[in-house]
N, C-alpha and C positions, 0 to 999 in steps of 0.2 A: 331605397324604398322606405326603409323605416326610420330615416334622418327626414326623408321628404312627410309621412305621413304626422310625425310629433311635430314638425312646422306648418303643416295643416290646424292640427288640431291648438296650435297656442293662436294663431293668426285667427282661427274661428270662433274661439270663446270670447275675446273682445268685442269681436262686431256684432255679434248675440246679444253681448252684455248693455254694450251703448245701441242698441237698437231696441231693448227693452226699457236703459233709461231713462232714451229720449223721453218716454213716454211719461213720465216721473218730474223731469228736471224742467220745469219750466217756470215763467216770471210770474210773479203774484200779482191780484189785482189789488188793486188801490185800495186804501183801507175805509172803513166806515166813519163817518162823525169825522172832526180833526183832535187826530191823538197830539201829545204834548211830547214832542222825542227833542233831545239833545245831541245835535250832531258834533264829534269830537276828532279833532285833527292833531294830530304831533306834527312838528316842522320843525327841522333843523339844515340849517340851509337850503333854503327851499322859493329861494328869490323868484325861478323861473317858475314856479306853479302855483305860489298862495294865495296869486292875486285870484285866477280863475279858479281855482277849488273855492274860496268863498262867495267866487259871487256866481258859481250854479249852485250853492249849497243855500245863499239867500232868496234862489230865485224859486223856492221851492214854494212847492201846491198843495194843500188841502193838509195842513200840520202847520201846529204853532211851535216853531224851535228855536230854540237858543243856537250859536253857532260858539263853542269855544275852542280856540286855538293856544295851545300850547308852544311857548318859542322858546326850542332844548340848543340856549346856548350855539346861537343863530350866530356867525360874521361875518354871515354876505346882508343883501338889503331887505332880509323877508321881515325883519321887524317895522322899516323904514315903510314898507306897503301894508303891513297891516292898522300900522298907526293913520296910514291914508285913506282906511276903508269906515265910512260914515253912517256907521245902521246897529241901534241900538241893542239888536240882538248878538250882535257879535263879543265876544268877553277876549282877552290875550294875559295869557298868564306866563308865568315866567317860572322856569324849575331849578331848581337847588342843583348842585352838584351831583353827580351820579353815584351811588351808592358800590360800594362791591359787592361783586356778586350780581348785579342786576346790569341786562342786557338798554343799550336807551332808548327801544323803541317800548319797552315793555314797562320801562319804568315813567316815562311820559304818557303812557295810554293809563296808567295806575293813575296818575295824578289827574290826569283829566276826569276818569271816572268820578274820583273825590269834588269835582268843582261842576258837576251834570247836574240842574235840578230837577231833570223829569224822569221818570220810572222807565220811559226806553231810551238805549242807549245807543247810537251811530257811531262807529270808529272807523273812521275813513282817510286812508292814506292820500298826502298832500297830491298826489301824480294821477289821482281817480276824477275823472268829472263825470258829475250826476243829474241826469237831466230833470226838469220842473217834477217830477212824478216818483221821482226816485224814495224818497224818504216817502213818502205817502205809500207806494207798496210795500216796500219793506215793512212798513208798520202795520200794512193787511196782511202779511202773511203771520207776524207774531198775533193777529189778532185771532187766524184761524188756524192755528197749529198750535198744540200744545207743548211747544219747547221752549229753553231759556235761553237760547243764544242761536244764532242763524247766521249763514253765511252768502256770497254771494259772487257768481266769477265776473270780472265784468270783461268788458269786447279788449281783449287786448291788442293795442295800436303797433304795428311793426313799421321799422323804416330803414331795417339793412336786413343784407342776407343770413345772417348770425342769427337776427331776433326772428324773421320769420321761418326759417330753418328749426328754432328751440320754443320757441313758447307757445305755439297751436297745441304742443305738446301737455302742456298744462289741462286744458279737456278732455284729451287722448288718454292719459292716466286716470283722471278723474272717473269718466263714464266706461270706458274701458276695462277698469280694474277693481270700482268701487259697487258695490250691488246695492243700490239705491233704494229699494224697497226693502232689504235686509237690514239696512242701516236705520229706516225709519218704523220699525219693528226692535229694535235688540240698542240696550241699553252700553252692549261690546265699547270700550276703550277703543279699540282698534281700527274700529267702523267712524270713526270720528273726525269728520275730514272740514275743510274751509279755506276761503282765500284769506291772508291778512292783508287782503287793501281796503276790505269792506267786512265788517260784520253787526250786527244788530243785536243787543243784548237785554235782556228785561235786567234792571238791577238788584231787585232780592236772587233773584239767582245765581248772575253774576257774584255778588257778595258773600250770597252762600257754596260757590265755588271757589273762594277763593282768589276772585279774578283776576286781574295781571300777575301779582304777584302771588301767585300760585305757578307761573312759568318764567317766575323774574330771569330768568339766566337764557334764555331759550333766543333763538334767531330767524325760527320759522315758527311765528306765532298761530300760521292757519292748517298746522297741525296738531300744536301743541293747546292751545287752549279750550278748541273743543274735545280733548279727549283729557279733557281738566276738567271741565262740565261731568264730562260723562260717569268721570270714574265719582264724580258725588253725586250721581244718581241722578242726572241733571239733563233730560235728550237735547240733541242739537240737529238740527236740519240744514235744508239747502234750497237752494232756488236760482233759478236761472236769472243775472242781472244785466248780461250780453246787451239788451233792448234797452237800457236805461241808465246804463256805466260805460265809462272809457276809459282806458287808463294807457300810458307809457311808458311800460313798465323800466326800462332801462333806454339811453341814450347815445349807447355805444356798442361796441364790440369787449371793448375791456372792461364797461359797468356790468355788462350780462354774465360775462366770466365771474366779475365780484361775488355779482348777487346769488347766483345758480350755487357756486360754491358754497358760498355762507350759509344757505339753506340745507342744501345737499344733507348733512352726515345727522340732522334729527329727521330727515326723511329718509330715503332709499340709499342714501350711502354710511348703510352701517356694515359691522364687518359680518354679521351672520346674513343679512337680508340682502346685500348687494350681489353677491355670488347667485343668492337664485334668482332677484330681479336680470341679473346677467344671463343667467342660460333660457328665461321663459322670454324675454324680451328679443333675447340674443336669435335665440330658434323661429321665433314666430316675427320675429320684423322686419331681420336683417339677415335672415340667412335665403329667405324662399328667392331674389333677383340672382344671390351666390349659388344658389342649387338649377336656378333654371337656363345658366350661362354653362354653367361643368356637366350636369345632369338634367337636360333637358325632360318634362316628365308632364302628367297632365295634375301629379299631387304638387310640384314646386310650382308649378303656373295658377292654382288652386287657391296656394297659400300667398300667393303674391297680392292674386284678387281681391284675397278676401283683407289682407293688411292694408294695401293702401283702399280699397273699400272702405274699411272703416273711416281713414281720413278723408275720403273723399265723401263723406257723410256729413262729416265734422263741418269740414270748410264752408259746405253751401249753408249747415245750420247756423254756423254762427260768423260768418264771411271771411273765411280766414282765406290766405292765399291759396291760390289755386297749382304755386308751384311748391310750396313747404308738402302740400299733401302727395303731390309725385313723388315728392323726393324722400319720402317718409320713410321708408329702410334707413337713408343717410346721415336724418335726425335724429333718428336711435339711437344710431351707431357716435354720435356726436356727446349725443346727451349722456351714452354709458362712459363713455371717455372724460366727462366731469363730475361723474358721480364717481369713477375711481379715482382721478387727481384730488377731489376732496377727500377722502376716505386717508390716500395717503398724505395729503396735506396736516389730516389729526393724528396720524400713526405716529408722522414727525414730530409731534409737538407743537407745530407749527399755525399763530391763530391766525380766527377770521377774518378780515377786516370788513367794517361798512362804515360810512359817512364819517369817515375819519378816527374813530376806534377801534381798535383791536381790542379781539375778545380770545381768551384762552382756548385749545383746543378742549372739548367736551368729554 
């Protein structure tokens, strides 16, 4: 009775919480006048997507922007395609050697900032397409919000059962666990949340956060650098980009493993916060299907409701599959299983790896 009703009550604060979100997180309209933004890409081997990330990023609507593309020490053909893209807005610059100490998605996004020449900034991972409108709202919502940096989820594309199993998950936490209207109230470090495939930056702020390199070493930059804003006084927002981004995010079973891991241990797999993400997540996601097979009851049938509920909120708002959110106990239960393999992967000493670097553990 009192395992079933504490799995009630973790399973029912979420769907409360992203049901008050919804109401919060949505896409911005398109901005007024055409603002001047600099859209800014890193690519390091990135053959398979540089050609279509530049050319929805040129095909953009009501902004005049430069498009510059950073190429971090490229060996497949992404230089051999951008040297074939013909449009005078486009710039391709070339990075030095990577520094120690600094991670190189963080030290390519520093350098690009240095070569932006308009006052907002677009930092947009090579695997994101953004349709004709995209940069245009984005730059209406810096134009009616008073923050220095903003972020944005876009529709994440799934194409096995691993990805669609783990990364609906990415909303589920978000809206779930982040209280949105507290966040855009309270100046909290901790409230500071973002995707790193997209974000939007004014740059005296950016600058005066200290921007990239202020999280040079860091691996999940869409936690890390809005609570880099935050802690210099700096708010940072959100918006719904689902309607005007696309992204895929990984293209495998073992990239998703990579990436999930790599991220993992500056978000939920540290060693104080994982233990309780474990038992609030544990109780209320994955345990009400376990209690209502051993313990049939009308509080484990409750909490079942109300859990995949919530996913089955998610899915229709932002079209995610319709079997990830059935299986939503499963994905938990998945996802807490890589957020411990990370956790002991750093305990080992053992580092990260992505796009062919290894990073020490943290």
């Amino acid at each position: 009775m009192i395992l079933g009703a504490c799995a009630l009550a973790l399973a029912a604060g979420p769907l409360l919480l992203t049901l008050a979100n919804l109401r919060r997180y949505r896409a911005p309209a398109p901005a007024e006048g055409r603002p001047s933004v600099s859209v800014l890409i890193p690519a390091r081997n990135e053959e398979r997507n540089i050609g279509a990330a530049c050319a929805c990023v040129l095909a953009s609507e009501g902004v005049d922007l430069e498009l510059v593309v950073l190429d971090d020490h490229s060996t497949d053909g992404t230089a051999a395609i951008l040297r074939g893209i013909a449009d005078p807005r486009l710039r391709v610059v070339g990075a030095p050697p990577l520094p120690p100490g600094w991670s190189g998605k963080q030290h390519a996004c520093a350098l690009l900032a240095r070569q932006a020449r308009h006052g907002l900034m677009v930092f947009v991972d090579a695997d994101v397409r953004l349709s004709p409108d995209a940069v245009s709202r984005m730059a209406g919502f810096m134009q009616r919000r008073d923050v220095g940096l903003a972020s944005g989820f876009p529709r994440e594309i799934v194409g096995s059962w691993s990805e669609a199993l783990l990364l609906p998950l990415i909303h589920f936490l978000l809206l779930g666990y982040l209280p949105i209207g507290r966040m855009e109230r309270s100046l909290a470090p901790a409230l500071g949340a973002g995707c790193g495939q997209l974000f939007i930056a004014r740059r005296a702020e950016y600058e005066r956060a200290g921007g990239h390199a202020a999280i040079r070493a860091s691996l999940h930059d869409g936690i890390t650098l809005p609570r880099a804003f935050r802690r210099a006084g700096i708010m940072t927002g959100l918006f719904d980009a689902s309607g005007f981004a696309r992204c895929r995010m990984y293209s495998d079973a073992a990239q998703l493993w990579e990436g999930l891991t790599k991220n993992a241990t500056e978000g939920m797999a540290r060693p104080l916060a994982l233990p309780v993400w474990t038992a609030v997540l544990g109780i209320g996601q994955v345990l009400p299907p376990v209690l209502l097979i051993l313990r049939p009851g009308w509080l484990s049938a409750a909490a079942l409701a109300a859990s995949v509920g919530t996913r089955l909120v998610l899915a229709r708002r932002f079209r995610q599959p319709l079997s990830s959110a059935l299986l939503h106990p499963l994905g938990v239960a998945a996802l807490l299983a890589v957020q411990w393999a990370a956790l002991l992967r750093a305990a080992r000493g053992r580092p990260a790896t992505w796009r062919g670097r290894a990073y020490p553990a943290q």
